[in-house]
C-alpha positions as CSV (number, residue, x, y, z in Angstrom):
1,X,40.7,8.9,-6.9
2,X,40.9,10.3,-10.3
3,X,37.2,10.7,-10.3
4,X,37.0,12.7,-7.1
5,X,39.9,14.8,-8.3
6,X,37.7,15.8,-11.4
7,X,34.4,16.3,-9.5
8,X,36.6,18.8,-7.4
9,X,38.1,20.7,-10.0
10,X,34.0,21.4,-11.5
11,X,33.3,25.5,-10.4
12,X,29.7,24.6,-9.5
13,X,30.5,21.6,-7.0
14,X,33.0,23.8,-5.5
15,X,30.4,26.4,-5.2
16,X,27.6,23.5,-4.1
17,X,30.4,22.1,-1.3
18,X,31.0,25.3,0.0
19,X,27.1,26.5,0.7
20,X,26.8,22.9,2.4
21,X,29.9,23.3,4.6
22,X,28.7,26.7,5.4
23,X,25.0,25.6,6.0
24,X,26.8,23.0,8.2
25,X,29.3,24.8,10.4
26,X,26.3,27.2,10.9
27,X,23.5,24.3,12.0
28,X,26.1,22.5,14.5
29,X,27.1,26.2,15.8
30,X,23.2,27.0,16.4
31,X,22.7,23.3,18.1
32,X,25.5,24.1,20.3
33,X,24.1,27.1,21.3
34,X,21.0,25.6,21.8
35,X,22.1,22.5,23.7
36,X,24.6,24.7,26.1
37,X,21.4,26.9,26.9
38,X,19.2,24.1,28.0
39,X,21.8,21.7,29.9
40,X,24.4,23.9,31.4
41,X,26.9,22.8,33.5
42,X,26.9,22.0,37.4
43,X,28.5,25.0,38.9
44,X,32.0,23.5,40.1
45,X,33.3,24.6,43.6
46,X,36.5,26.7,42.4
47,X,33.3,29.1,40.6
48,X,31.3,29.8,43.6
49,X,31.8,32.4,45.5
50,X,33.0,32.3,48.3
51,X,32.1,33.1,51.5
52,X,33.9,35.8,53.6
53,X,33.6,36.6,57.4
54,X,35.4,38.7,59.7
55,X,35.3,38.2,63.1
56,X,35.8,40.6,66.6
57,X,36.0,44.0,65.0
58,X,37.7,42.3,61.9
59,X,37.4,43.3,58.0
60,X,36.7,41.2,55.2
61,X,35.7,41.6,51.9
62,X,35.2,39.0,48.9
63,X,34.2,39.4,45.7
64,X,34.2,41.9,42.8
65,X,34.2,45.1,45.1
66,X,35.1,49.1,43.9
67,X,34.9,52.1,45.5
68,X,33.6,50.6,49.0
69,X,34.2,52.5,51.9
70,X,35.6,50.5,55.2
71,X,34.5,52.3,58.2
72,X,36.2,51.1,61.6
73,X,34.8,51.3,65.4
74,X,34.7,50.2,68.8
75,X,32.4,47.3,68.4
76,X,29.3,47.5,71.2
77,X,27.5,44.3,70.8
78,X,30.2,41.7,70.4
79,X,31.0,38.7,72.1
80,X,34.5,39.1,71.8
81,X,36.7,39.4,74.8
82,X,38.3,42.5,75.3
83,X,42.1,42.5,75.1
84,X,44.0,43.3,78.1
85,X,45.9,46.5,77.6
């Protein structure tokens, strides 16, 4: 233990050690990058998105929506029933 003590201590091992860890950390970083890019994951359910209908004259909207305009109207070619008044 003594020995790796004193090899420690030495300026130029410290300076050796630390361009290896460096060199390291950057290698594993770039095979991460590497393996993330060429096996991504299986889109899960919950990321989807999801899909949004309105029905009979209804409004729905999903999504990332801004500045949309909603327009409403008597609808013409429906095959809703018509609601007694």
């Amino acid at each position: 233990m003594n020995s790796l003590w004193r090899f420690l201590r030495d300026k130029r091992n410290q300076q050796v050690l630390g361009w290896v860890g460096g060199g390291l950390v950057a290698a594993v970083t770039g095979l991460w990058g590497a393996f993330v890019y060429f096996f991504p994951s299986p889109e899960s359910p919950a990321t989807k998105s999801p899909t949004v209908q309105a029905n009979c004259g209804a409004v729905a909207i999903g999504g990332n929506v801004t500045g949309a305009t909603i327009a409403t109207g008597p609808t013409t070619d429906s095959d809703c029933a018509s609601k007694p008044k």
